[in-house]
Backbone as a chain_set.jsonl record, in Angstrom:
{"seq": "XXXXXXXXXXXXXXXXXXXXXXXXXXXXXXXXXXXXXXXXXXXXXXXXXXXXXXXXXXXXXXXXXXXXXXXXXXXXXXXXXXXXXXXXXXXXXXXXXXXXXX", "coords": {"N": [[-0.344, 10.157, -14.477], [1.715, 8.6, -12.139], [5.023, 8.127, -11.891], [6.549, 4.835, -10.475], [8.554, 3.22, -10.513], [10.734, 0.31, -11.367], [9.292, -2.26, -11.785], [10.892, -5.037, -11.447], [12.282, -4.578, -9.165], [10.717, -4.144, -7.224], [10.225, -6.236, -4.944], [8.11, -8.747, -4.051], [6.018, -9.01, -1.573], [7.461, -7.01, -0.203], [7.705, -3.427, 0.062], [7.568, -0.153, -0.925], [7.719, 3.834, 0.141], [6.763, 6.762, -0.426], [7.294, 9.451, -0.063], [6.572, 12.11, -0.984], [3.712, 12.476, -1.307], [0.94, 13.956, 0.203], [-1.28, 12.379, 2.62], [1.818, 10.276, 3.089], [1.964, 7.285, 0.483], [2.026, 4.266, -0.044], [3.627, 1.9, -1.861], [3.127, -1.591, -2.511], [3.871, -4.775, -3.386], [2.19, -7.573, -3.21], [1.277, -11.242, -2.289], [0.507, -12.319, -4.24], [2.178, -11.21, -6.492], [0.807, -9.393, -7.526], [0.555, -5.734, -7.779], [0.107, -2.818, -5.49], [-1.348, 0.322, -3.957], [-1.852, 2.144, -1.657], [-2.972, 4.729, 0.754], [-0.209, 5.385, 3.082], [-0.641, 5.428, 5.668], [-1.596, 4.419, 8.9], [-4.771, 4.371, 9.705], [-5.755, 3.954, 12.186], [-3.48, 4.394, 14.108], [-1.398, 5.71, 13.46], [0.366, 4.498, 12.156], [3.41, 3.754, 9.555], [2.303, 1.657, 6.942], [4.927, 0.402, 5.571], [6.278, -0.752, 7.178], [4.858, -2.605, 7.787], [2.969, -6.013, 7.819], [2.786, -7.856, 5.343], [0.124, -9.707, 3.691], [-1.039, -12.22, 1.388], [-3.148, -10.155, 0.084], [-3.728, -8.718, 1.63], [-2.475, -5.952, 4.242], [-1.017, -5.754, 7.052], [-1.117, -3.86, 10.096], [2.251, -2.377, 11.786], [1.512, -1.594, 14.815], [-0.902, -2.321, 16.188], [-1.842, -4.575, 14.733], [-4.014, -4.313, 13.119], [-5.714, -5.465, 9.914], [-4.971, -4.549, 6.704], [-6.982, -4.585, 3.924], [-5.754, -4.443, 0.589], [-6.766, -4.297, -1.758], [-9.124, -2.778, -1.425], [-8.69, -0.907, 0.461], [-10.126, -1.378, 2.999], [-10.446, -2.321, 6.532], [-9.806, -5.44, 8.271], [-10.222, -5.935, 10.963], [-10.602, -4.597, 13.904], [-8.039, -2.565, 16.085], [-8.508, -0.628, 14.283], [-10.547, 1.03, 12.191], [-11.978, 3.367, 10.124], [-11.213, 3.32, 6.557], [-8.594, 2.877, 4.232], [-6.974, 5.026, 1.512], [-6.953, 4.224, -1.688], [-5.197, 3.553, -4.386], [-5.436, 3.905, -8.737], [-3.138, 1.339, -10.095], [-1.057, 0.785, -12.484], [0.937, -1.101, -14.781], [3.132, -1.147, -17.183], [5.738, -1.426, -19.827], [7.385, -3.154, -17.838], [7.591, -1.09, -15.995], [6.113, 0.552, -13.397], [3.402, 2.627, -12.268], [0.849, 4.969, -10.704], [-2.288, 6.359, -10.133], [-2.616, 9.089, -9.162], [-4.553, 12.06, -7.766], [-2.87, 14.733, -7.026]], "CA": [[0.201, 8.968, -13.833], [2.736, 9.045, -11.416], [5.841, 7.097, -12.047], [7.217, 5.1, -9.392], [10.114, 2.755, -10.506], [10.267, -0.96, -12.149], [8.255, -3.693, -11.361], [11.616, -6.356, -11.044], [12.997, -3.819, -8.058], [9.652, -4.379, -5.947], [10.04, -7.696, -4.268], [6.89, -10.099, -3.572], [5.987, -8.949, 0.609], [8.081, -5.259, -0.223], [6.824, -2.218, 0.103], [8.057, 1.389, -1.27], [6.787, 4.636, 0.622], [6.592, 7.975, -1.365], [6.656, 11.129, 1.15], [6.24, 13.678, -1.238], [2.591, 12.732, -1.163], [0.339, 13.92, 1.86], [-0.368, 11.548, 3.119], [2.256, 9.282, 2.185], [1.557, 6.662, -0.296], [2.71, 2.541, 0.355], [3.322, 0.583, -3.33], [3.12, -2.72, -2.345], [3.917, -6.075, -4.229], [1.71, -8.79, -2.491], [2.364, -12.552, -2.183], [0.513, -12.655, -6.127], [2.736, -10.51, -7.367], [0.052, -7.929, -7.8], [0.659, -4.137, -6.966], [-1.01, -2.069, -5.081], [-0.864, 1.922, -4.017], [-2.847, 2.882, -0.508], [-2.056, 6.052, 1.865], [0.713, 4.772, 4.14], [-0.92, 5.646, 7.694], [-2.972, 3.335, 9.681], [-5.92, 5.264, 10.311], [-5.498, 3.933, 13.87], [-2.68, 4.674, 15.434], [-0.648, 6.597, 12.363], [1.657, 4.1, 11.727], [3.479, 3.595, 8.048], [1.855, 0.177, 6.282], [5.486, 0.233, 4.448], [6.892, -1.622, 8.261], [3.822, -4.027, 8.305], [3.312, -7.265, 7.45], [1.792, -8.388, 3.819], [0.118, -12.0, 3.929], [-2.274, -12.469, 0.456], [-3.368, -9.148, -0.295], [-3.885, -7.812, 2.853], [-0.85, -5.774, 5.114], [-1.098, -5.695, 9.05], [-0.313, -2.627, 10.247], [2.704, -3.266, 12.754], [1.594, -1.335, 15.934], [-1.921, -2.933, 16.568], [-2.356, -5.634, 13.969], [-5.35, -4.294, 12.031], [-5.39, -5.516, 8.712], [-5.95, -3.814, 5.676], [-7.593, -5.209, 2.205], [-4.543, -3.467, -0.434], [-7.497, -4.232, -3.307], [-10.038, -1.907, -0.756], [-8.355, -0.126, 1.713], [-11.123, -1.632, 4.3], [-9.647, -2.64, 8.041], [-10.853, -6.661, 8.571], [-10.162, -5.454, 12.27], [-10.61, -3.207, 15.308], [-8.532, -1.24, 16.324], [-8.891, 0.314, 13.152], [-12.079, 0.999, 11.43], [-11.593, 3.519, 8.906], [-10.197, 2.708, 5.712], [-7.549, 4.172, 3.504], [-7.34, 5.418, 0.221], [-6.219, 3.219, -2.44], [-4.827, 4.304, -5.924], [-4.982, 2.893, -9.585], [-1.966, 0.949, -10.84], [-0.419, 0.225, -14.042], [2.476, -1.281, -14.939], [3.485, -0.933, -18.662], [6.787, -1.76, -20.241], [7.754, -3.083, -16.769], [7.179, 0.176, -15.102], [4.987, 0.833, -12.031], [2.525, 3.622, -12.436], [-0.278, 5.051, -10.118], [-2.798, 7.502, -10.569], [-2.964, 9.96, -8.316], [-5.255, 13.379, -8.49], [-2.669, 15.854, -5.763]], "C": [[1.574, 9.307, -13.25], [4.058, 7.893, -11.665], [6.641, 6.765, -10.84], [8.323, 4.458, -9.332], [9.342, 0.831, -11.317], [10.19, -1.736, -11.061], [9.43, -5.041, -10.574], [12.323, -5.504, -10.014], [12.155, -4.053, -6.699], [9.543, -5.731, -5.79], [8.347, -8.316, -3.812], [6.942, -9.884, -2.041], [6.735, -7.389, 0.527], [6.952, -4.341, -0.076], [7.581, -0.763, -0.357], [7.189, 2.689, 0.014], [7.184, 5.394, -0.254], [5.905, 9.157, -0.949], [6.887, 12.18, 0.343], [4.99, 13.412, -1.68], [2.096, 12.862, 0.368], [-0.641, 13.511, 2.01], [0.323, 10.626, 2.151], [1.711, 8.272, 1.083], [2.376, 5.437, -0.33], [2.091, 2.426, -1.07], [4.034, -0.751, -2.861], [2.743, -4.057, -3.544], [3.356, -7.359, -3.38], [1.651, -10.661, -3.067], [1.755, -12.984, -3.891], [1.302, -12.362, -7.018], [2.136, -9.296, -7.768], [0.269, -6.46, -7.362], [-0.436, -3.595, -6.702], [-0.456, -0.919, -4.589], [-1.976, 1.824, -2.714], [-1.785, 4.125, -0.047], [-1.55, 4.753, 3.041], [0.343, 5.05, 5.852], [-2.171, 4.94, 8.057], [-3.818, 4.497, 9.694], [-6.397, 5.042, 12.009], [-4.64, 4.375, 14.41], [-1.328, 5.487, 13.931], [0.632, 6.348, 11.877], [1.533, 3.542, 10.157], [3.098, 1.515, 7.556], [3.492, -0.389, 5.716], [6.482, -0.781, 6.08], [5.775, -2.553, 8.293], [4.302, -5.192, 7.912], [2.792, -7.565, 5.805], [1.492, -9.95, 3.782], [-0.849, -11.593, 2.458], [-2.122, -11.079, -0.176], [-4.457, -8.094, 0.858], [-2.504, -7.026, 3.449], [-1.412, -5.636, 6.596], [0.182, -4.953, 9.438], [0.516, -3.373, 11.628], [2.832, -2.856, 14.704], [0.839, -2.476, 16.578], [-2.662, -3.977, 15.777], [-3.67, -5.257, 13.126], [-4.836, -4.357, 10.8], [-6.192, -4.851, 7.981], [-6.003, -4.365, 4.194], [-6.56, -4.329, 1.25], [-5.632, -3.637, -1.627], [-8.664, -2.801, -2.842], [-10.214, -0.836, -0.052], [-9.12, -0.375, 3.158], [-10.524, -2.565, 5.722], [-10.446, -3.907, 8.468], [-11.079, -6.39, 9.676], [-10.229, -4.877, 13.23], [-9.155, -4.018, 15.399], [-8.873, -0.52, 15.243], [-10.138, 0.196, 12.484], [-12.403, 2.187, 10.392], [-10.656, 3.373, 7.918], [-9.622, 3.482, 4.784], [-7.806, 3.97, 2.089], [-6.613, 4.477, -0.697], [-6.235, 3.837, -3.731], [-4.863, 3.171, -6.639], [-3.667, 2.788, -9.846], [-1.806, 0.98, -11.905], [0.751, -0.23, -13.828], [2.841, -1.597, -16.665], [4.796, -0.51, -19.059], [7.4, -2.156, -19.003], [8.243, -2.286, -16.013], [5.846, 0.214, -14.426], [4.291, 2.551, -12.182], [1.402, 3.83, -11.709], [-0.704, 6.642, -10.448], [-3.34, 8.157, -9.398], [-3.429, 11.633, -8.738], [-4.426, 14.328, -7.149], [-1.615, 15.906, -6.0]], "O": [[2.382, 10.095, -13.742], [3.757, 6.705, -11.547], [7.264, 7.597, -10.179], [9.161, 4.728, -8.471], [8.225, 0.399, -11.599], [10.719, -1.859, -9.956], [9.141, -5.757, -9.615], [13.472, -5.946, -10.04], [12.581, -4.134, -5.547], [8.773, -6.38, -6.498], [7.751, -7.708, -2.923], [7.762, -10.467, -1.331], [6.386, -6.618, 1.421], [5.729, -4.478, -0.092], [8.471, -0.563, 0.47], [6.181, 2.357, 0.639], [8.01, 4.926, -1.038], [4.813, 9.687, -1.155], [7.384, 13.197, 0.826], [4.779, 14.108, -2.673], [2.507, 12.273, 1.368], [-1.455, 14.271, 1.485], [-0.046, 10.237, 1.044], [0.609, 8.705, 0.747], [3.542, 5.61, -0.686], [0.951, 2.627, -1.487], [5.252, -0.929, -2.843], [1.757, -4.225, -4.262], [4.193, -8.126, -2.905], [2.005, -11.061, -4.176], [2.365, -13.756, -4.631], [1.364, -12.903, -8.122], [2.735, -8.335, -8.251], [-0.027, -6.294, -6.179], [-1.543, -3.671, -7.236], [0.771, -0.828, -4.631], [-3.058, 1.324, -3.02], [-0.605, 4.403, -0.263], [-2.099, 3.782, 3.562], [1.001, 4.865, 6.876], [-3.324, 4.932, 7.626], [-3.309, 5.617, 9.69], [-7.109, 5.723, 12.747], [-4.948, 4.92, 15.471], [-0.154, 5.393, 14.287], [1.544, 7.055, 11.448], [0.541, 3.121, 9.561], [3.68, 0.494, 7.921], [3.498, -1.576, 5.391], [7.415, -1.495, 5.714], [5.974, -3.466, 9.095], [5.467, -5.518, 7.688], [2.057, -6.595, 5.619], [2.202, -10.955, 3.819], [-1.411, -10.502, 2.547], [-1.143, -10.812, -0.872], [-5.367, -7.266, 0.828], [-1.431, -7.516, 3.099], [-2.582, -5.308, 6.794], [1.406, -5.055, 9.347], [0.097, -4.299, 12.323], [3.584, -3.326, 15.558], [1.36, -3.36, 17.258], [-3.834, -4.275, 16.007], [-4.24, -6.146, 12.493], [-3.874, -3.697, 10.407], [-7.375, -4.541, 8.121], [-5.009, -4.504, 3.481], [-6.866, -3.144, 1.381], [-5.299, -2.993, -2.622], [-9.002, -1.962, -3.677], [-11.169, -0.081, 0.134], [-8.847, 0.225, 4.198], [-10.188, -3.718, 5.454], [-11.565, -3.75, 8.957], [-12.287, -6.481, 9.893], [-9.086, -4.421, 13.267], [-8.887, -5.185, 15.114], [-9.713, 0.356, 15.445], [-10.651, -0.907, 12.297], [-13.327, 1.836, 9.658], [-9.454, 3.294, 8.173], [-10.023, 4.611, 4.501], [-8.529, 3.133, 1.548], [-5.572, 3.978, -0.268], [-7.155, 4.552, -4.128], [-4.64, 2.026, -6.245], [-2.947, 3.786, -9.881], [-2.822, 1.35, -12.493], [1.515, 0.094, -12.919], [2.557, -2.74, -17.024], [5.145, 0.631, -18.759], [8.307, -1.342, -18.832], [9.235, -2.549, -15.334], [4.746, -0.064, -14.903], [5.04, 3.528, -12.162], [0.617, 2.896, -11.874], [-0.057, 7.63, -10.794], [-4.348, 7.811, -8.781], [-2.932, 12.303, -9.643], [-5.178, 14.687, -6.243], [-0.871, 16.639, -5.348]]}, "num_chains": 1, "name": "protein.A"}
């Protein structure tokens, strides 16, 4: 498990990036409060999720608006149509944790 920082530092709509994975890696706090871990590059146009938007538990990437599911990684939208990788969370003792295999 990768440690990435506490839970009361990640704001509700925030986002972290974490470029010493390739590709990056977006930990996002969505409007539940829930975290989430995807790769940070649209798969359309190769922009970072960590400038989008976050509505629910989706983010909209902020070149071309395709949204992406943060529980799925799946694109509700053209332009984009493949979907990104998504990591497990944890958060234990109010620490943020994802599991990444690289």
């Amino acid at each position: 498990m990768f440690h990435v920082g506490k839970l009361e530092d990640l704001e509700i709509g925030e986002a972290i990036k974490l470029d010493q994975f390739n590709p990056p890696i977006a930990v996002i706090r969505g409007e539940s409060g829930e975290v989430y871990a995807i790769d940070d590059t649209c798969t359309h146009a190769q922009a970072s999720f960590c400038d989008g938007f976050v509505e629910g538990d989706t983010v909209e990437c902020p070149l071309h608006m395709s949204v992406f599911c943060l529980k799925t990684g799946v694109p509700d939208n053209p332009p984009a149509i493949k979907a990104v990788n998504v990591y497990d969370v944890e958060i234990k003792d109010g620490e943020i944790y994802i599991e990444v295999d690289r």
